[in-house]
C-alpha positions as CSV (number, residue, x, y, z in Angstrom):
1,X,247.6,-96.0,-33.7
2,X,249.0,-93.8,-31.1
3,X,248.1,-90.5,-31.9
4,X,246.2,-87.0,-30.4
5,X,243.2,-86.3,-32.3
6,X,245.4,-83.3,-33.3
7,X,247.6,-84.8,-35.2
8,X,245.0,-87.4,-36.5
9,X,242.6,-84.5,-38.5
10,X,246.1,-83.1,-39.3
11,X,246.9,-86.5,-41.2
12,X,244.0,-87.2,-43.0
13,X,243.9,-83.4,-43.6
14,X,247.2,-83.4,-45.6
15,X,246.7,-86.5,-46.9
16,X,243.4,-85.0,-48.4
17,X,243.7,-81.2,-49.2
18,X,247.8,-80.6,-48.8
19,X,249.6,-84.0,-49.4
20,X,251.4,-83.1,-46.5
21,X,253.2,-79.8,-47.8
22,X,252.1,-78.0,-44.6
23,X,255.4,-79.3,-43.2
24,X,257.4,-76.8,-45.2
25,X,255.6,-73.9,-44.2
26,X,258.5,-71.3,-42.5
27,X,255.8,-69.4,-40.2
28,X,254.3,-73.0,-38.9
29,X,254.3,-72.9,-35.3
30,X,256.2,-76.1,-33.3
31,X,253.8,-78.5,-32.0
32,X,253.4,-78.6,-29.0
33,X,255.6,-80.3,-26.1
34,X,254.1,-83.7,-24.5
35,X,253.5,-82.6,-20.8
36,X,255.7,-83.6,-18.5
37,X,256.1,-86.6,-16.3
38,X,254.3,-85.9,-13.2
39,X,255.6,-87.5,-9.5
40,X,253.7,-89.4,-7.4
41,X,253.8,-91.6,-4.5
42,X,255.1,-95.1,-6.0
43,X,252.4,-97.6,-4.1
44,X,252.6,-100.6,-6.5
45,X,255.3,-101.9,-9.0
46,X,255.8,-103.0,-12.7
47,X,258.4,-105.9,-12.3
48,X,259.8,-106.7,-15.8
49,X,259.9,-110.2,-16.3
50,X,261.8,-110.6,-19.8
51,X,262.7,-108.5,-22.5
52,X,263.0,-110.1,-26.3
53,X,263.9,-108.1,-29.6
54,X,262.7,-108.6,-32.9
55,X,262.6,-106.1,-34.3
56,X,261.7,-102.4,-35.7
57,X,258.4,-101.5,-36.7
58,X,258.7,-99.3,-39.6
59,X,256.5,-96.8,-40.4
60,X,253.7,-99.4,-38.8
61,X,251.8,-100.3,-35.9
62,X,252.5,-104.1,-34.9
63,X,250.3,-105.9,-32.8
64,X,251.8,-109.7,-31.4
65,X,249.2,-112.2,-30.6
66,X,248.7,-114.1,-27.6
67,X,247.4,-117.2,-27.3
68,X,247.5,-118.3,-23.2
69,X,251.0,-117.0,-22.6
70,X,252.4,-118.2,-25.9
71,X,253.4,-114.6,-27.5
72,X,253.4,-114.4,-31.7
73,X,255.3,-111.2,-33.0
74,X,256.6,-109.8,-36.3
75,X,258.9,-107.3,-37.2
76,X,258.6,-104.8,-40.7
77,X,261.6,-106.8,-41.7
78,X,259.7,-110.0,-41.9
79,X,261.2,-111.5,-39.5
80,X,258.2,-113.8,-36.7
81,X,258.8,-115.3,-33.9
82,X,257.3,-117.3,-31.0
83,X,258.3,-116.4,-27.5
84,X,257.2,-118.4,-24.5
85,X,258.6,-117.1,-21.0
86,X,260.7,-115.3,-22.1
87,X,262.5,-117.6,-24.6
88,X,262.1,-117.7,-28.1
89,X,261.0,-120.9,-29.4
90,X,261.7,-120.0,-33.0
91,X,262.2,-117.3,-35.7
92,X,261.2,-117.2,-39.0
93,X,261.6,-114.9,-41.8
94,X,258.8,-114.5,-44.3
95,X,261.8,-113.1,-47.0
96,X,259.7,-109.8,-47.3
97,X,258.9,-106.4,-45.4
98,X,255.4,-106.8,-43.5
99,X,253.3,-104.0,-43.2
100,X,251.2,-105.2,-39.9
101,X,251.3,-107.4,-36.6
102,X,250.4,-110.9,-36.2
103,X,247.0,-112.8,-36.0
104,X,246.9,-116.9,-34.5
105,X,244.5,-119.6,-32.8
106,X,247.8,-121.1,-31.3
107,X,247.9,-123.7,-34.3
108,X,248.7,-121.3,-37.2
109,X,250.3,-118.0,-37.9
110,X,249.5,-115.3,-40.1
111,X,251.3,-112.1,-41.4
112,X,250.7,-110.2,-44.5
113,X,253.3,-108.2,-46.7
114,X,253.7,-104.6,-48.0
115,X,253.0,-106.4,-51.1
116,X,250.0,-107.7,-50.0
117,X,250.6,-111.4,-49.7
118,X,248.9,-113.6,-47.0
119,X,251.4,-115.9,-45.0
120,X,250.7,-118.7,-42.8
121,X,252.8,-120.6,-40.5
122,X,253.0,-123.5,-38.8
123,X,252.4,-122.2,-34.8
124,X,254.9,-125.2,-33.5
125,X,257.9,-124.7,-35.5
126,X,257.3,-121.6,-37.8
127,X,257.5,-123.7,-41.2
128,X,255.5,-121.7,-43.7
129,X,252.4,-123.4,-44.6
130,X,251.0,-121.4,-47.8
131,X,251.6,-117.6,-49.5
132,X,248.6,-115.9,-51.2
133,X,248.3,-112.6,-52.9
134,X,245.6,-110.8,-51.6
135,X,246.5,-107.7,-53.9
136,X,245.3,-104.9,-51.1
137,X,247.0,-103.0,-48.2
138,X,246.8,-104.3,-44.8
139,X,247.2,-102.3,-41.3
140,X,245.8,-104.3,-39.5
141,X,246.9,-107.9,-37.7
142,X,244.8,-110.8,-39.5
143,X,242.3,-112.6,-37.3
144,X,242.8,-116.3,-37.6
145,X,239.7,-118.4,-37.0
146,X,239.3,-122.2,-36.7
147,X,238.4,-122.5,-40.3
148,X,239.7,-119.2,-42.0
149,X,241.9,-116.3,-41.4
150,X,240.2,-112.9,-42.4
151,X,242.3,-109.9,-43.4
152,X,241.3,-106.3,-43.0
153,X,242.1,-104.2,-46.3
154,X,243.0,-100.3,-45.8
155,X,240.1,-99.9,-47.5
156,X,237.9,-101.8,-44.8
157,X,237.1,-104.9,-47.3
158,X,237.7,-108.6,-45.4
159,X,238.8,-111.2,-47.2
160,X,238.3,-114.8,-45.7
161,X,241.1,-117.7,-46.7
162,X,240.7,-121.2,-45.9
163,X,243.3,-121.6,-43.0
164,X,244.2,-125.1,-44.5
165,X,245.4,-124.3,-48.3
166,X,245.0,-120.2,-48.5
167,X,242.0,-120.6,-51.1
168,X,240.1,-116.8,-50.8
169,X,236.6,-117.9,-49.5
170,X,234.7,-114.6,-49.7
171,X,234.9,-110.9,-49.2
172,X,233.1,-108.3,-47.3
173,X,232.7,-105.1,-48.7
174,X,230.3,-102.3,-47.3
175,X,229.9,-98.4,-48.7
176,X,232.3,-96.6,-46.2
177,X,232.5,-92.3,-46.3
178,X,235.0,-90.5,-48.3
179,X,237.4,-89.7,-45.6
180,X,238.6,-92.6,-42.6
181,X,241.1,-93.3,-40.5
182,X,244.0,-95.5,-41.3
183,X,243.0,-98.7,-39.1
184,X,245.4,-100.7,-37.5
185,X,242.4,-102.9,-36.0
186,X,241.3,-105.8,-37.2
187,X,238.5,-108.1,-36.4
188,X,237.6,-109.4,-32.6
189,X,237.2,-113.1,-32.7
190,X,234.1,-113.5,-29.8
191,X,234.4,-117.5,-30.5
192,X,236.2,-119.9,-32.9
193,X,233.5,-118.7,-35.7
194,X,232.0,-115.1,-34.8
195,X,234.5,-112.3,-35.8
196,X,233.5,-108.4,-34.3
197,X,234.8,-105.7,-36.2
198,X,234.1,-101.7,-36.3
199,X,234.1,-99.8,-39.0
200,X,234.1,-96.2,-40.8
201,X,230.7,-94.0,-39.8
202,X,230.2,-95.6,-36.4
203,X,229.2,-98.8,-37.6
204,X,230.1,-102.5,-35.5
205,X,229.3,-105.4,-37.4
206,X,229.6,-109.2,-36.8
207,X,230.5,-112.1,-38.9
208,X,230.5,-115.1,-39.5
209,X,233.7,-115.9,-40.5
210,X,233.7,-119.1,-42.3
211,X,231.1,-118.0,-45.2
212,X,231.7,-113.7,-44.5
213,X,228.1,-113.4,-43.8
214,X,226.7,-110.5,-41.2
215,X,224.9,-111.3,-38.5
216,X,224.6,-107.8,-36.9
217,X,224.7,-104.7,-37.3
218,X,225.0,-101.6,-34.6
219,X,225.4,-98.4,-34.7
220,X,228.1,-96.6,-31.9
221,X,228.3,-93.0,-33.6
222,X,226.3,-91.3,-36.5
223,X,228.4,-88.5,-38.1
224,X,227.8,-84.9,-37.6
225,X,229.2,-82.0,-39.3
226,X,229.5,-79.7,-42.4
227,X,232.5,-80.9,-43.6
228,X,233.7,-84.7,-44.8
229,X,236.9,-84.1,-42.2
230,X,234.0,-83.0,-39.4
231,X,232.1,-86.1,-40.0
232,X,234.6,-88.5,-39.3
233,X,233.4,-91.2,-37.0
234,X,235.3,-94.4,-37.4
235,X,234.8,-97.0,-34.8
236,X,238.4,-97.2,-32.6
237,X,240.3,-100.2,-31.7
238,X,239.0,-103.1,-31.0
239,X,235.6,-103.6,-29.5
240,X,234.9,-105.4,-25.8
241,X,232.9,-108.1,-25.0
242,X,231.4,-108.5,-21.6
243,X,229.6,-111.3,-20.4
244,X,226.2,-110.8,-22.1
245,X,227.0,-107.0,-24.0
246,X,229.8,-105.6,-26.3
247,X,231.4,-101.8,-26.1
248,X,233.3,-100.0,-28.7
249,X,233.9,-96.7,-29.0
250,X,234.3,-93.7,-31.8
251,X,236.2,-90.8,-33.5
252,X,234.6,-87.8,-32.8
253,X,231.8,-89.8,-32.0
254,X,230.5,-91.7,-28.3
255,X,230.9,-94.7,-26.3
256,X,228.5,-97.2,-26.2
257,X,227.7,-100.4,-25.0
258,X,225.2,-103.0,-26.3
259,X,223.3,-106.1,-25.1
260,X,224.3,-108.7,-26.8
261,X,220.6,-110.7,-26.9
262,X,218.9,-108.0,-28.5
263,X,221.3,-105.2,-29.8
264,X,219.5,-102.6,-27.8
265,X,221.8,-100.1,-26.6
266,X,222.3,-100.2,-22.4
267,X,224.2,-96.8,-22.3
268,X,225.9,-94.5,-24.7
269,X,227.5,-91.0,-24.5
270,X,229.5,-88.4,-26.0
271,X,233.1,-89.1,-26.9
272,X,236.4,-88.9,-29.2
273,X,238.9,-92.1,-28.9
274,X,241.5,-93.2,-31.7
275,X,243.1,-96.2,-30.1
276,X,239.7,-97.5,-28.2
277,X,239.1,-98.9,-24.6
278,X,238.7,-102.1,-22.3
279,X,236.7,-103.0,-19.8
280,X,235.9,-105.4,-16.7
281,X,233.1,-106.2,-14.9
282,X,232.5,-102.7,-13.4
283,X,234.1,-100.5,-15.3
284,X,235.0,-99.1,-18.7
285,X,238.4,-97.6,-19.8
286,X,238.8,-95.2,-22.6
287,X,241.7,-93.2,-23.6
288,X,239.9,-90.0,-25.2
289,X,241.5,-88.1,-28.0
290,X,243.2,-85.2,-25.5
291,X,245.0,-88.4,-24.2
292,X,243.5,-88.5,-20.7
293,X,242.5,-92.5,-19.7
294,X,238.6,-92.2,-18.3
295,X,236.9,-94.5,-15.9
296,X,233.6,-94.9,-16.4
297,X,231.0,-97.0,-14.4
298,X,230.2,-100.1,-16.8
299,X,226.5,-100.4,-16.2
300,X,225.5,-96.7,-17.2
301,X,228.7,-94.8,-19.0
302,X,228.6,-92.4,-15.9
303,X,232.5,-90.8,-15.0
304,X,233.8,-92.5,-11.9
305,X,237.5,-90.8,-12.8
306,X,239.4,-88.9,-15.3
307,X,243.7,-89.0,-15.4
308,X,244.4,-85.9,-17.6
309,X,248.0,-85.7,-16.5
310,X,249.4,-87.4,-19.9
311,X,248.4,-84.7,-22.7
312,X,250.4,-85.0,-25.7
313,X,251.9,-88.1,-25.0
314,X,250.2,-90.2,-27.2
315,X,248.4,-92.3,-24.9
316,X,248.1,-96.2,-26.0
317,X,244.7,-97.9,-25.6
318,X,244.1,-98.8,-21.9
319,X,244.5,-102.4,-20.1
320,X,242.2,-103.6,-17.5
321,X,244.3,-105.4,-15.3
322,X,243.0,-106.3,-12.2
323,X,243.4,-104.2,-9.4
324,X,245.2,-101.9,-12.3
325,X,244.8,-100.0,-15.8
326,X,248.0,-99.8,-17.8
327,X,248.7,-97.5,-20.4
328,X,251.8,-96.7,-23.2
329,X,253.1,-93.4,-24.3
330,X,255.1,-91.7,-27.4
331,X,258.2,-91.8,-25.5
332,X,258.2,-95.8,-24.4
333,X,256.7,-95.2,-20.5
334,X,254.3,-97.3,-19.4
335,X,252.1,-95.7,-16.4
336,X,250.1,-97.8,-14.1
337,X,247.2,-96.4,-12.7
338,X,244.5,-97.4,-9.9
339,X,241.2,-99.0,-10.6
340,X,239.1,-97.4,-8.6
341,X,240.7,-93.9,-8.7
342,X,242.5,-93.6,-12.0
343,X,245.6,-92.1,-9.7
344,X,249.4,-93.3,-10.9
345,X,250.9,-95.9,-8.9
346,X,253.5,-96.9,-10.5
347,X,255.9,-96.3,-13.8
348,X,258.6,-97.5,-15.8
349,X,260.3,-97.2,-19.4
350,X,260.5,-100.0,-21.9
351,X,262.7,-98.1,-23.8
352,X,262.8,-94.7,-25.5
353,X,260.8,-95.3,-28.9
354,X,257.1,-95.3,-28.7
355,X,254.7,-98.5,-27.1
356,X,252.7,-98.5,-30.6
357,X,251.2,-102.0,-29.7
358,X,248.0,-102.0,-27.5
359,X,249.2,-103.6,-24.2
360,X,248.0,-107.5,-23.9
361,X,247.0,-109.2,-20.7
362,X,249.0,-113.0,-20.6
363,X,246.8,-115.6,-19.0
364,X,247.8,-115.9,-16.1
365,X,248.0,-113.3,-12.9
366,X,248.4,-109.5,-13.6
367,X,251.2,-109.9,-16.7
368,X,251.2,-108.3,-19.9
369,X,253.1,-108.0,-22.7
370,X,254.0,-104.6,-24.9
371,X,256.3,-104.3,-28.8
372,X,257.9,-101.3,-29.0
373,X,258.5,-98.8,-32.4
374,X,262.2,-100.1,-31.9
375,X,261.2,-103.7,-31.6
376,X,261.5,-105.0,-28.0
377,X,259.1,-107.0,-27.0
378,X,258.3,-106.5,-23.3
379,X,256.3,-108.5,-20.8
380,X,255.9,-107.0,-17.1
381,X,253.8,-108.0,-14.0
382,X,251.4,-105.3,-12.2
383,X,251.8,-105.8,-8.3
C-alpha cells in the first residue's frame, strides 16, 4: 500500500465515521501537491533490462513472486503469467477478476479471486491444478509453502490448504482491535515450513505452516492513544530476517529488531511506516509515513541518514540492493539512492501510473523487478 500516513487515517477515518462523504464537501481544501523532482548529479544508472505487460491492477496492490529469477505475476483481470528474462513462458487466465498478487515455491502458483476462491497452478506450464472457495477477502499475495499455501483474510485470519488437492487444513484466528489497516502483506516464508507474519496492535507472530500452530510471539509496537483511530499500530509490510534476528516495523508505532534465539529485543525506537523496510547486514531501510527513506545503523536503530526530498509522493517500501536502495513513487519513478549516504544517484520512470508493488531483488547481481498500477512489469539493473 503506497500511501502518506495522511491519507491512510483519512481512509480508515471515512471508512469509519464518514463512509467517505468528506469528498463532497465544497469548502475542502486540495490536497496537497507531491513535491517536486529534485536534480542531482547522476553518478550511477538504472539500465532497464525488459519490460512485459500484463496487466492493470484495479483498485489493488499486486505483488509478483520471484523464485531465483523466474518472475510469477497476475493481473485484476485474472490473467498470470510466468516471465523468465524477459520472455513470457506462459499466460493463463483464472476466468475471474483477482483481488491480489501472486504467492509460489517455483513448483506451484497461487492467486485468489474477488470472490474469494483459492487457485493453484501448475508453475511449469500454468495448467490449473485445483479451485477452492475460501469465502473471505484477500489483499494480500498467498504464501505457498512446501506442504500448504496459507491465505491472509482482510480480516487477518490464515487459512492453510494442502498444496496437493486444496483441502483447508486449519485456520488462525487471533482478537485484532476495532480499527486496522487494509493489508496487502502476507506471510514471510523464513524456510519451506516457518511462515512470519505481522499483524494488527504491533504484534509479529510465527507459524508453523503445515498444522497453523504459533511458535512465537513479539511485540514491535503497543498502541497509545485516546481514540481507536489514535491507537492504530498495525505491523507494516513484510518483516526481515537477518542472519540470527528479524525486524519489522509499525503504524504509528517503532522499529524494532529481534534476536531470533531468544526473542529478546536488540534495539527498537520510535516510528510510523505503512509499506515497511529492508535491511542488509549493516543497515536498516524504512520508508516513514512523511515519505522520507531512513538509514539506520542495523546493530542499534541509530540514524546514519534521512532522504526527505520525496514528500507526498507515496514512497514504495525500500530495496536493499547492494551498493544501492531503490524506491517507487505515486507517479511511476523509481529513485536510486546511495547506501552509505541516502543521496540520489540515479532515476528513471517505468511509466506514469503508480509502482504499487514493493520492488523485488532477482537473484542474481543488483536486478530487480517492479508491476505497475497500469500493469507493466519492469525489471532494471542498479550500476
Amino acid at each position: 500500500m503506497k500511501r502518506s500516513a495522511g491519507s491512510i487515517v483519512a481512509l480508515v477515518a471515512s471508512l469509519s465515521v464518514l463512509g467517505g462523504c468528506s469528498s463532497l464537501n465544497p469548502f475542502s481544501t486540495p490536497a496537497p501537491k507531491p513535491a517536486e523532482l529534485v536534480s542531482f548529479q547522476q553518478t550511477a544508472e538504472l539500465r532497464p533490462l525488459w519490460q512485459v505487460r500484463v496487466g492493470s491492477s484495479g483498485p489493488h496492490v499486486f505483488q509478483p513472486a520471484i523464485v531465483g529469477d523466474e518472475i510469477y505475476a497476475a493481473a485484476h483481470d485474472g490473467t498470470v503469467m510466468r516471465i523468465d528474462g524477459g520472455r513470457v513462458v506462459w499466460r493463463s487466465s483464472v476466468g475471474a477478476r483477482l483481488s491480489a498478487g501472486v504467492g509460489s515455491n517455483g513448483r506451484v502458483v497461487s492467486v485468489v479471486t474477488v470472490a474469494g476462491d483459492v487457485v493453484a497452478l501448475d508453475a511449469t506450464n500454468g495448467a490449473e491444478r485445483w479451485r477452492v472457495p475460501a469465502g473471505v477477502e484477500v489483499l494480500a499475495p498467498p504464501a505457498v509453502a512446501d506442504a500448504t499455501v496459507v491465505v491472509r483474510a482482510s480480516d487477518h485470519r490464515l487459512l492453510g490448504f494442502d498444496v496437493a488437492d486444496g483441502t483447508r487444513r486449519w485456520v488462525y484466528q487471533r482478537t485484532t482491535p476495532p480499527l486496522a489497516l487494509r493489508n496487502t502483506s502476507g506471510l514471510l516464508m523464513a524456510d519451506e515450513r516457518v511462515g512470519i507474519v505481522g499483524y494488527p496492535g504491533g504484534k509479529l507472530v510465527a507459524l508453523d505452516t503445515q498444522n497453523g500452530g504459533p511458535l512465537w510471539e513479539l511485540t514491535v509496537a503497543t498502541p497509545r492513544g485516546v481514540t481507536e483511530l489514535e491507537r492504530i499500530a498495525d505491523v507494516a509490510g513484510t518483516a526481515v530476517l537477518g542472519r540470527r534476528e528479524v525486524c519489522a516495523v509499525a503504524f504509528q508505532g517503532r522499529a524494532a529488531c529481534f534476536d531470533l534465539d531468544n526473542g529478546n529485543a536488540l534495539w527498537s525506537r520510535e516510528f510510523s511506516s505503512a509499506v515497511g523496510m529492508d535491511r542488509d547486514t549493516r543497515f536498516v531501510f524504512v520508508t516513514d509515513t512523511a515519505d522520507a527513506v531512513n538509514g539506520l545503523d542495523a546493530f542499534s536503530g541509530a540514524n546514519v541518514w534521512k532522504q526527505d526530498a520525496m514528500t507526498r509522493r507515496g514512497v514504495s517500501r525500500p530495496l536493499s540492493l547492494g551498493d544501492f536502495v531503490v524506491v517507487g513513487d505515486a507517479q511511476g519513478y523509481l529513485h536510486l539512492l546511495d547506501r552509505e549516504t541516502g543521496r540520489f544517484v540515479a532515476r528513471t520512470r517505468v511509466d506514469s501510473s503508480a509502482v504499487t508493488a514493493d520492488p523485488r531483488a532477482l537473484s542474481s547481481g543488483q536486478r530487480f523487478v517492479v508491476q505497475t498500477r497500469d500493469g507493466n512489469v519492469a525489471a532494471y539493473e542498479a550500476r
